[in-house]
GUZANU-266851 format. One record per residue (C-alpha): x negated, y negated, z negated; residue in three letters. Coordinates in steps of 0.1 Angstrom, whole numbers, padded with zeros to 4 digits, always signed. Example, Ala and Ser with C-alpha at 12.3 -4.5 7.8 and 13.67 -1.06 7.14 Angstrom:
GUZANU-266851
-0123+0045-0078ala;-0137+0011-0071ser;
***
This chain:
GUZANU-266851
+0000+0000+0000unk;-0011-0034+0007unk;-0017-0057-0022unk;+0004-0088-0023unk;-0026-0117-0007unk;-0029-0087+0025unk;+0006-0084+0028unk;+0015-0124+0025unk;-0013-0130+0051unk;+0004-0102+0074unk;+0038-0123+0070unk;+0018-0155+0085unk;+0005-0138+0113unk;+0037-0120+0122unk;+0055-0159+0119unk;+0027-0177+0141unk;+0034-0154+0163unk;+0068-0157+0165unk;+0061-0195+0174unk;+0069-0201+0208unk;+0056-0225+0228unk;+0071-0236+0264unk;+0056-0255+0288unk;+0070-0276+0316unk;+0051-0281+0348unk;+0052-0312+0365unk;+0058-0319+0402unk;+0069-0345+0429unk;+0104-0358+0440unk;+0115-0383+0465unk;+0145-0406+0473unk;+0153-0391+0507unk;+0148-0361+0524unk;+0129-0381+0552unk;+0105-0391+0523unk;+0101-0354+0520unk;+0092-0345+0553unk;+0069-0374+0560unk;+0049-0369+0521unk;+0047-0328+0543unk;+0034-0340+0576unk;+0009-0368+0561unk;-0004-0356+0530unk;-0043-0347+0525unk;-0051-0310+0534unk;-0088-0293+0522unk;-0097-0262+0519unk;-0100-0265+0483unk;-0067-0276+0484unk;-0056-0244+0496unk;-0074-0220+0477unk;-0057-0210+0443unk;-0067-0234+0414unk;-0062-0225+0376unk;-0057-0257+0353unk;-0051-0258+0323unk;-0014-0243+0313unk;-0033-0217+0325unk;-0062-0215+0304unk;-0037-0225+0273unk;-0017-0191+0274unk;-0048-0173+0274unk;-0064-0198+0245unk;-0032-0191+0224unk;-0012-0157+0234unk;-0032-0143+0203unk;-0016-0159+0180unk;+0019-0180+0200unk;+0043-0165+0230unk;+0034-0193+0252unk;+0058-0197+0283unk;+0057-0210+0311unk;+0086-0209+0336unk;+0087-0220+0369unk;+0110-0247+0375unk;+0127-0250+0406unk;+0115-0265+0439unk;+0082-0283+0425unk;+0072-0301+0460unk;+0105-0316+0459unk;+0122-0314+0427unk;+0154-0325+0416unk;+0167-0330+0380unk;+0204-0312+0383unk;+0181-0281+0392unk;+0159-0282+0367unk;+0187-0290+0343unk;+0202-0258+0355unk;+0176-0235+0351unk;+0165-0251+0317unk;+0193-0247+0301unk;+0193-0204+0310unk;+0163-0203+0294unk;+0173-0221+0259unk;+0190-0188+0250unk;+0155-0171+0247unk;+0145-0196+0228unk;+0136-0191+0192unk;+0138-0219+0162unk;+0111-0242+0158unk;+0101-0241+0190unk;+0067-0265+0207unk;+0076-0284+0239unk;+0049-0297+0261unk;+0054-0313+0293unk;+0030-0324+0320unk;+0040-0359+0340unk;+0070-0350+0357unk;+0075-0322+0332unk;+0070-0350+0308unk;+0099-0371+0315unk;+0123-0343+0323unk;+0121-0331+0289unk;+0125-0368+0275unk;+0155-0375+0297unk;+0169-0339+0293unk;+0166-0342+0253unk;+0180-0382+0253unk;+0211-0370+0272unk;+0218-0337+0256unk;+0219-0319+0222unk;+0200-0287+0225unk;+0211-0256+0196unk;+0172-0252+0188unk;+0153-0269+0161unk;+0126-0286+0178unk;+0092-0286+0157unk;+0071-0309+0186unk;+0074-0324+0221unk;+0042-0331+0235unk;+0044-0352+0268unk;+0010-0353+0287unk;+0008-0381+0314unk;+0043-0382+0315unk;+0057-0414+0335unk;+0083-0435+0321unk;+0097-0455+0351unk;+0084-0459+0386unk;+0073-0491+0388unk;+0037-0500+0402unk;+0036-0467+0415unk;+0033-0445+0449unk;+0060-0417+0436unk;+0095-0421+0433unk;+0116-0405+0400unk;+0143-0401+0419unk;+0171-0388+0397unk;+0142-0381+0370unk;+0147-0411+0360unk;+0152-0421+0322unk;+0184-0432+0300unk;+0183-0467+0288unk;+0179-0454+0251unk;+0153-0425+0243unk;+0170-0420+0204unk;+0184-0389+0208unk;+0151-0374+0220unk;+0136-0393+0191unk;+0162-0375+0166unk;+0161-0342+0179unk;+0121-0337+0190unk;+0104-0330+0161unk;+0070-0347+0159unk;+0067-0369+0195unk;+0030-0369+0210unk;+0019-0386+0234unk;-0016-0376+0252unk;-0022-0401+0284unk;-0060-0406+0300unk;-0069-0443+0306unk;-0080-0437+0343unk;-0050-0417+0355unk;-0046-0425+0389unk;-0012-0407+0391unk;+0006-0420+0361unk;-0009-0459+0350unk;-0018-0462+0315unk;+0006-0485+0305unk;+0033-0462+0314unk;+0022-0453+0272unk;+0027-0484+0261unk;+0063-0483+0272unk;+0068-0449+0259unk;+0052-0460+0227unk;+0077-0491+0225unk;+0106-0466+0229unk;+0090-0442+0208unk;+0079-0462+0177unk;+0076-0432+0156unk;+0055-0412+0183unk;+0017-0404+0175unk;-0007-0410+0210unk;-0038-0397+0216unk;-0058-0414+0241unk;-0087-0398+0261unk;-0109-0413+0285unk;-0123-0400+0318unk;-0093-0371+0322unk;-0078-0387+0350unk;-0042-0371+0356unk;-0051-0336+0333unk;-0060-0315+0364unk;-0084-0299+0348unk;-0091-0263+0338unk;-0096-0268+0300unk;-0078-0289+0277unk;-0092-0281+0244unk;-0077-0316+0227unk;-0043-0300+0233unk;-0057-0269+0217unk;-0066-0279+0188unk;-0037-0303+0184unk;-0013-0270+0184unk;-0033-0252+0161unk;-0024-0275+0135unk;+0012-0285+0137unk;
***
């Protein structure tokens, strides 16, 4: 029999486990379908391009599947994304969700789980959201939002998101810096974390996030 500091330690393991992390991917959207087509005939092609790159949602299940169930679903139509989609498929996979649950979200990932959580009461306790380069409107920028595009009032995502990060890299070409600050306004209770040199987060390792997960 295991004595009671071995068997309280198996209980923590067993709970961490149990801690489920989701992660939402971002993506592109446009106004118009002709803005579709055009973004496919003109943008950049490389050969890196087209070879298969890991970033770093990859490298985070691997970092963390010992000790959280990290997912990672696909959402709908990435290249051109719409929000009633996502919506759609979001909301099958709350079901599998368990309580306490860590949100992270990457740009457009980012604001779909703001404006999804500031226009709708989800049935799961929330422990944190984490948005990463996650735009707040589209102004002074090349991408549209489309229908991603946020509520005028972010306090039901405030209520209902447990502990609010924000991670945003000064040079991000994708997503300008200041889109924080605005984020930050609506968000007075949010905690940021600022890195330098990261650009938009397409990178393989992100061992800030990491550590920040191993001790919420």
């Amino acid at each position: 029999m295991l004595d009671q500091p071995a068997q309280r330690k198996s209980v923590l393991v067993m709970s961490r486990k149990n801690q489920q992390i989701v992660v939402i991917h971002g993506g592109t959207t446009f106004n118009t379908y002709k803005d579709y087509i055009s973004f496919l005939k003109n943008r950049e092609i490389s050969l890196d391009k087209l070879r298969l790159q890991r970033d770093w949602k990859d490298t985070l299940t691997e970092k963390l599947s010992e000790d959280f169930d990290v997912l990672s679903p696909r959402m709908p139509n990435g290249i051109n994304a719409r929000y009633k989609e996502w919506k759609i498929w979001f909301e099958r996979i709350i079901p599998f969700l368990s309580k306490d649950v860590i949100f992270i979200g990457h740009s457009l990932g980012g604001i779909f789980l703001a404006k999804y959580l500031s226009e709708n009461t989800i049935s799961k306790t929330i422990k944190a959201t984490i948005l990463v380069a996650a735009p707040f409107d589209d102004a002074n920028s090349e991408e549209s939002l489309a229908d991603f595009k946020l509520s005028s009032s972010l306090a039901k995502f405030s209520e209902q998101s447990g502990i609010i990060y924000l991670i945003h890299s000064k040079d991000d070409p994708i997503v300008p810096f200041e889109q924080l600050e605005k984020y930050k306004q609506a968000l007075p209770n949010s905690k940021t974390i600022i890195l330098d040199n990261r650009e938009h987060f397409n990178q393989e390792a992100f061992p800030e996030i990491i550590k920040l997960i191993r001790t919420l």
